[in-house]
N, C-alpha and C positions, 0 to 999 in steps of 0.2 A: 727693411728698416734696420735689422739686425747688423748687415755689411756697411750701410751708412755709417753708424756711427762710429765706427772704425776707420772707414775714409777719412770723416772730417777731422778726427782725432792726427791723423798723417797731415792733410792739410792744412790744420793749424798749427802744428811745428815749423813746416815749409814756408809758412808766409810770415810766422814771426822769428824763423832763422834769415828770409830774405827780407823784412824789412832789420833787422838787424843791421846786416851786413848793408845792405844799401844805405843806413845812415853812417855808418863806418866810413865807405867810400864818399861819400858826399861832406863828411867832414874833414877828411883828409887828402882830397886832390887840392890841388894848388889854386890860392883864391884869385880871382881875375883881375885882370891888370888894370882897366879902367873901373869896374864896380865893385870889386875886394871882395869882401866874403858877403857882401846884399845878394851874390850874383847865386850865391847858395841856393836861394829861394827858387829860384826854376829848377833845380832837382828833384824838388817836389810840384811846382807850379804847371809842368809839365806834363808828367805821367797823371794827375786830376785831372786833367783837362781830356786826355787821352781815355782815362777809366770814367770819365763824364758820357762822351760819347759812346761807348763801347756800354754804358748802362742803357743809355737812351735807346741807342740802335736794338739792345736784346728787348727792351718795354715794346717798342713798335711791334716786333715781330710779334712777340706775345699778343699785343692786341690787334694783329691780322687775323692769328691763328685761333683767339676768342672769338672773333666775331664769323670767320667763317665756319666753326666748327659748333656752335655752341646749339643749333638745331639738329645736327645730326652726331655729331660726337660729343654727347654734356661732359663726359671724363677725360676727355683731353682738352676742352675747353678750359674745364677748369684746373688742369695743369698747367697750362697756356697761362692761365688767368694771373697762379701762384706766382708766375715766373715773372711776368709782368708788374706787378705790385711790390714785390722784393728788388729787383733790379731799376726801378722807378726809386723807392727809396734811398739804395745804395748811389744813384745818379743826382740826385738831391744832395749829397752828400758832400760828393766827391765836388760838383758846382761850387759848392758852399765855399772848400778848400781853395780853390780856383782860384773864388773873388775876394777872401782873403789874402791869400798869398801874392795875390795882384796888387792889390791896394796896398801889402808892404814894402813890396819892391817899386810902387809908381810915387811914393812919400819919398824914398830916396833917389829916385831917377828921375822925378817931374816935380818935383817939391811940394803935390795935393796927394790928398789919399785917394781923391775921385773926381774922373772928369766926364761929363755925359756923349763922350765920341760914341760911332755906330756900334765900334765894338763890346764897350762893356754895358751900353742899352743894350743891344740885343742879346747878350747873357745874361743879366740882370731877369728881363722877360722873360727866358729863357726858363730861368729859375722860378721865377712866378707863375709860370704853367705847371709845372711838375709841382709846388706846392698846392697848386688849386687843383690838381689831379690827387693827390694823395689824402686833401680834406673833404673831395667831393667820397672818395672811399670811407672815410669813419665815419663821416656824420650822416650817410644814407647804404641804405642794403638791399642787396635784393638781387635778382637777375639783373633787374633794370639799370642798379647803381653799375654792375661790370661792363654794362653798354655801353653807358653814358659815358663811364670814362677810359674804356678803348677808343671812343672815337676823339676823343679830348686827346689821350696819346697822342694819336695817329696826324691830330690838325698841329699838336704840339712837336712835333718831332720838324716838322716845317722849319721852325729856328734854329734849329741843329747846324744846317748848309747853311745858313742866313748868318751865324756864328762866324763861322770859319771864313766864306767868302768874304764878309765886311769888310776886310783891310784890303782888299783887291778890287771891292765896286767903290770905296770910298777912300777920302785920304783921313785916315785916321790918327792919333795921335800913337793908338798901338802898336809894338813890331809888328814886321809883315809875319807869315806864318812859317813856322819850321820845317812843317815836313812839306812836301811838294809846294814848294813856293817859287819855284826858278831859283837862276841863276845866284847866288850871293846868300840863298836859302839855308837852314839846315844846322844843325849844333856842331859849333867848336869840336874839332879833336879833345881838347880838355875836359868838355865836359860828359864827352860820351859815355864811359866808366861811370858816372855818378846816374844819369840819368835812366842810362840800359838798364841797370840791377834795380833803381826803383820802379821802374816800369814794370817790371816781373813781380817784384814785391810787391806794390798796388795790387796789382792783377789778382796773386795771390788770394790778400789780403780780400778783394771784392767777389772772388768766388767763394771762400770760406761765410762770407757775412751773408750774401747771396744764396747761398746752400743752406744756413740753418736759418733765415728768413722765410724761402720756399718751403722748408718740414714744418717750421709755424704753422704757415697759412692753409699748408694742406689739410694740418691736423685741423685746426678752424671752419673751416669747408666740410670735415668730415665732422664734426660736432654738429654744427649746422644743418646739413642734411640729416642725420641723426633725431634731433630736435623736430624739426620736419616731419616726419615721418611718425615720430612718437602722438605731437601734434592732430595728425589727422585720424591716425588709428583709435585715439583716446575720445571716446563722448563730449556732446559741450555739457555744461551746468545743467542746460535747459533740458537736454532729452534725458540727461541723469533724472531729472526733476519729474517729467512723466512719466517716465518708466516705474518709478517709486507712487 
């Protein structure tokens, strides 16, 4: 714990010198010829979408590694566990970013804030599982509640690929997708400066929140079991009450 907070001390300079400079570059490349500076908004509508998935993907893993260890390894489960719930959060977030920065760019490019194609239902949902995974965690405790909602993960991560393929199984009104999309796919020369450096910056920015969210939960976990344990070693009322 000692070395920790020294890292994250380094790691938080690094992501608010690279989101810094990523909005530097993002403000000062050249605005696009057809959508002028709206086109802005995918320098960041981009890398969310990017640190959306890349949260989701680290929660699944986490709740593979809960559920298959949590019989035989309870302390890496419940690392597992940490990891899962902090990166579920940070993934909720980053969504959140997503479908705002969507709906400002789609007011000036489709002249509605919102239109129900496959694509932004199935994100939309998307986002509605991870918030009913994160309030299935406060409002109930226990072993059972960490079951319950790694396997909630694991059916919710399903909309993930469902996400991304939509504009390819369906004619949507959304662009098609940037990165592996075929032919015609892919970000402007123009924009790639603005977006690379946010990317990293995100990134940054999602292990630094991700890393002091995980030392919460562990300390939490360690209270808990703590509590537990005080719990059972300590008399009830009742045998206090015979014993006297």
């Amino acid at each position: 714990m000692k070395l920790f907070r020294p890292a994250l001390g380094i790691l938080a300079i690094v992501a608010l010198g690279l989101l810094a400079y990523g909005f530097h570059v993002a403000m000062t490349v050249p605005a696009d010829e057809a959508m002028y500076n709206v086109q802005r908004i995918f320098y960041y509508h981009i890398p969310a979408w990017i640190m959306t998935s890349l949260c989701f993907g680290a929660n699944l893993i986490g709740s593979v590694v809960y559920l298959a260890t949590r019989n035989k390894r309870p302390s890496l489960a419940l690392r597992a566990d940490a990891v899962a719930v902090a990166t579920a959060e940070m993934g909720v977030v980053f969504c959140l970013v997503g479908l705002v920065t969507g709906s400002l760019w789609a007011r000036y490019a489709w002249g509605i804030w919102w239109t129900w194609d496959e694509r932004l239902t199935s994100t939309l949902i998307l986002w509605l599982i991870y918030v009913s995974y994160l309030l299935m965690r406060n409002f109930s405790a226990g072993p059972q509640m960490r079951t319950l909602s790694a396997v909630l993960a694991i059916f919710g991560y399903i909309d993930v690929p469902i996400v991304y393929m939509s504009t390819r199984w369906w004619r949507t009104q959304h662009p098609g997708p940037v990165f592996f999309g075929g032919p015609g796919s892919g970000i402007a020369p123009s924009m790639k400066p603005a977006v690379t450096w946010n990317i990293y910056a995100w990134m940054a920015w999602a292990v630094l929140i991700v890393s002091i969210r995980y030392a919460v939960e562990r300390r939490q976990q360690k209270i808990d079991e703590t509590d537990a344990l005080r719990s059972l070693e300590s008399p009830s009322a009742a045998q206090v009450e015979v014993v006297s």
